[in-house]
C-alpha positions in Angstrom: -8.0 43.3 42.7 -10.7 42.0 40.2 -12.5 44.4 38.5 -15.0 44.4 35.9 -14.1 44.9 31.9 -16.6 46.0 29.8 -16.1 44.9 25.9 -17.6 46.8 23.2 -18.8 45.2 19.8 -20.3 45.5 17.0 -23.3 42.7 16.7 -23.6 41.1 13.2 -26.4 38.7 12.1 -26.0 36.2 9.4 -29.2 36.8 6.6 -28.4 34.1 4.3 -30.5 31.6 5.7 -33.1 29.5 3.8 -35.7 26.4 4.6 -32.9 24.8 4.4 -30.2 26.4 6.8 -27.7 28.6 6.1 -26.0 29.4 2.9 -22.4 28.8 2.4 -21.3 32.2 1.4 -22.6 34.0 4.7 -24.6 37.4 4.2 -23.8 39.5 7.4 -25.8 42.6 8.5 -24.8 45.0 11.7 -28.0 44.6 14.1 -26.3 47.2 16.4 -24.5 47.0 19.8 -23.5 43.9 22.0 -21.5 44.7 25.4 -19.5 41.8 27.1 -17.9 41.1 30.6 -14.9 39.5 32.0 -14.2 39.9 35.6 -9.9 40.4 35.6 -7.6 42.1 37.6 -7.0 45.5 35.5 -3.0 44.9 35.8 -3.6 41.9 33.9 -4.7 44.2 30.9 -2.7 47.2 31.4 0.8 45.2 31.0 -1.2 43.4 27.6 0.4 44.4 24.9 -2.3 43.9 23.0 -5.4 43.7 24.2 -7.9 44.4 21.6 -6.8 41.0 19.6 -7.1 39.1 22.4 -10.5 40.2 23.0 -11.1 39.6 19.3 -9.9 36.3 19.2 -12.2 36.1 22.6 -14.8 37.2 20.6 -14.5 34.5 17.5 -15.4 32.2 20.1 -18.6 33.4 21.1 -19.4 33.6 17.2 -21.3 31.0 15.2 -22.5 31.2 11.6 -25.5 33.1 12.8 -24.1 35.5 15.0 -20.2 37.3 14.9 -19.1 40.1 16.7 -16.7 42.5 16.1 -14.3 44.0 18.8 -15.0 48.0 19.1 -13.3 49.2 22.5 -13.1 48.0 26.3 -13.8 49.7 29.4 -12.8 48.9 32.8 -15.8 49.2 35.3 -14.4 50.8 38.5 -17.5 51.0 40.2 -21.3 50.4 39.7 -23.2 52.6 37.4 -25.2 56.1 39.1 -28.5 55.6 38.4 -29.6 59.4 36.3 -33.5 59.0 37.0 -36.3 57.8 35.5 -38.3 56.9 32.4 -40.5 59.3 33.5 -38.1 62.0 34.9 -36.5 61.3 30.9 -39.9 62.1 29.2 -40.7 65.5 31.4 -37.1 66.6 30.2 -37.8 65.8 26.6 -41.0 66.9 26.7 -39.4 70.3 28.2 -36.5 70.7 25.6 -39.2 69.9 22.5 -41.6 72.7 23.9 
């Protein structure tokens, strides 16, 4: 059965670029969390030996010299997310705790 996995990474842009394009020694800053998905059939990755370097190597596809991503984790998606509320519901809570 296909499911959804979820993979984890670290987002890094490339900051030595110029008028003229990118600089040949690249200058790379973490710009926070990216999250992508590959639809598989979980057995597939539980009998991987090791599946974090094949997500990496995955990973130095989707990368470019002004964008890389490092591999952080996976998760298999089993079922849709729960929606927990609202923005508003979020802000009367916080508003509530902060009081």
């Amino acid at each position: 059965m296909k499911s959804t996995v979820l993979v984890h990474t670290q987002y890094f842009e490339n900051y030595n670029v110029g008028p003229e394009g990118f600089g040949e020694v690249p200058h790379w800053k973490p710009k926070g969390g990216h999250t992508f998905s590959i639809e598989m059939d979980a057995d597939t990755l539980f009998y991987c030996d090791n599946p974090q370097a094949v997500f990496q190597k995955m990973l130095d596809e989707q990368s470019s010299i002004a964008e890389q991503f490092e591999y952080i984790d996976y998760e298999i998606q089993w079922q849709e997310p729960t929606p927990l509320g609202t923005e508003d519901q979020f802000i009367k809570h916080m508003q509530a705790i902060e009081a």
